[in-house]
N, C-alpha and C positions, 0 to 999 in steps of 0.2 A: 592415631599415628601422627604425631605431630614434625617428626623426622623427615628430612629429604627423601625421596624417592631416590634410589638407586637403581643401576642397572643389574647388580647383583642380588638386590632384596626380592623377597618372595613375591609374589604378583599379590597377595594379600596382602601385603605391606605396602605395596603401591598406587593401590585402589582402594578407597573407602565404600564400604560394599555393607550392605545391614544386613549382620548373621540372617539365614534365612530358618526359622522354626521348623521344628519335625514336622507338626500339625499346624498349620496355616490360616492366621484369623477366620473365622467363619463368616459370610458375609454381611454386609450391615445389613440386619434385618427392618424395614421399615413396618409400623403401626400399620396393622389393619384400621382401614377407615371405620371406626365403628357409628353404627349409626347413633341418629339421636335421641336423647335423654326423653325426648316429647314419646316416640318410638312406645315406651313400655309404661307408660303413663295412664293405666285405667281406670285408676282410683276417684277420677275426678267423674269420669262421666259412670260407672257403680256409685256413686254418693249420688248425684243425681237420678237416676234411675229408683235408686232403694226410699230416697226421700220423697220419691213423688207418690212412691206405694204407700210409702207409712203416711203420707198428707191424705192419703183415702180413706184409710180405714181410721183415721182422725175424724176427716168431714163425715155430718151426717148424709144418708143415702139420700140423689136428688140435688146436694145445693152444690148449684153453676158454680164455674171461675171468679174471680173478680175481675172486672175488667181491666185492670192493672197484669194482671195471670195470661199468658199466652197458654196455648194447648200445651206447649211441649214442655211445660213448666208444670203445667197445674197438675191435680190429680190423678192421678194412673189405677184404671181397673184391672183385676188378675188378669182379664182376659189378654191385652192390650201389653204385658209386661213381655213378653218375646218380640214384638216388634220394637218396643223403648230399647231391649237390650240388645239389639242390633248393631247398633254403634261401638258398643263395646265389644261383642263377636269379631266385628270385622278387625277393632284396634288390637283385641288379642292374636289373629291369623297374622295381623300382620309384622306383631313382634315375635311369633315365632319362625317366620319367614328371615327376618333380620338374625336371630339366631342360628338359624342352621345354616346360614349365609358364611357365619364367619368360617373361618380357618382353622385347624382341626377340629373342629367339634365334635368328629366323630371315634375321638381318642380313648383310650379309656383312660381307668384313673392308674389303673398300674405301670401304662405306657408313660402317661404324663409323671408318675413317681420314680419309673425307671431314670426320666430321662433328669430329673431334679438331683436323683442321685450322683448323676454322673458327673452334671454340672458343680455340684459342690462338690467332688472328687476333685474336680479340675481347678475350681478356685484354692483350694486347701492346698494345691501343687504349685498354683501361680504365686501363693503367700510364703511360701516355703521358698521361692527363688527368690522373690521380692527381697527376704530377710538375709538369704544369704548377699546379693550385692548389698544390702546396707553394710555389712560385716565389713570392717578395715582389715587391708592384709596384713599379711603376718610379718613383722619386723625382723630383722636379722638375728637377733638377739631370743628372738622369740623359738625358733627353728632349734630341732634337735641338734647338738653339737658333740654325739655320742661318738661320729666317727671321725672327727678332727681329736688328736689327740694331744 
């Protein structure tokens, strides 16, 4: 409305006001904090565990560490492999703690597909306005002229 304000113009003409939407932005959803990458990381202390087992039944039965060899490094007997994997019990409880932590996890897939659907419903509707303001309007010449005679 780039026109004077009048006192006889429409109060929409008077006031620059931003159309208000049927359906009203949904609010900014911020990131769940997720945790960290270290979080589900087991593979490093499984390759140790697994390599300490197979360094056993490598060594023949009876021969010690090298002194260089810490226990927790060196060879691992069957008996002894539930306490080595400890570490990694507790790292798995505690990436699955981290998971059922987040925000809906407890959704299913049809709920989560319902709602994908609806989202690209919605964008397909937003792209379809989009194209129409690109659209130049119609010129005067452009316009039916069937009942000007």
């Amino acid at each position: 409305m780039s026109g004077a304000a009048t006192p006889h113009a429409p109060a929409s003409a008077r006031t620059s006001v931003a159309p208000t939407p049927a359906q009203g932005p949904p609010p900014p959803s911020s990131a769940p904090a997720l945790p960290p990458p270290s979080t589900f990381d087991i593979l490093p202390g499984l390759h140790r565990v697994l390599s300490r087992l197979i360094s056993t039944s490598v060594q023949p039965p009876g021969a010690a560490p090298t002194p260089g060899q810490s226990s927790a490094d060196g060879p691992l007997d069957i008996q002894q492999v539930s306490t080595a994997a400890t570490e990694v019990k507790l790292k798995l409880q505690k990436a699955r703690k981290a998971v059922m932590a987040l925000p809906d996890i407890d959704r299913s897939v049809e709920d989560q597909q319902d709602e994908i659907d609806f989202l690209e419903t919605r964008i397909a509707k937003l792209k379809a306005a989009l194209l129409e303001l690109g659209k130049p309007p119609l010129e005067a010449e452009d316009v039916d002229q069937s009942m000007t005679g």
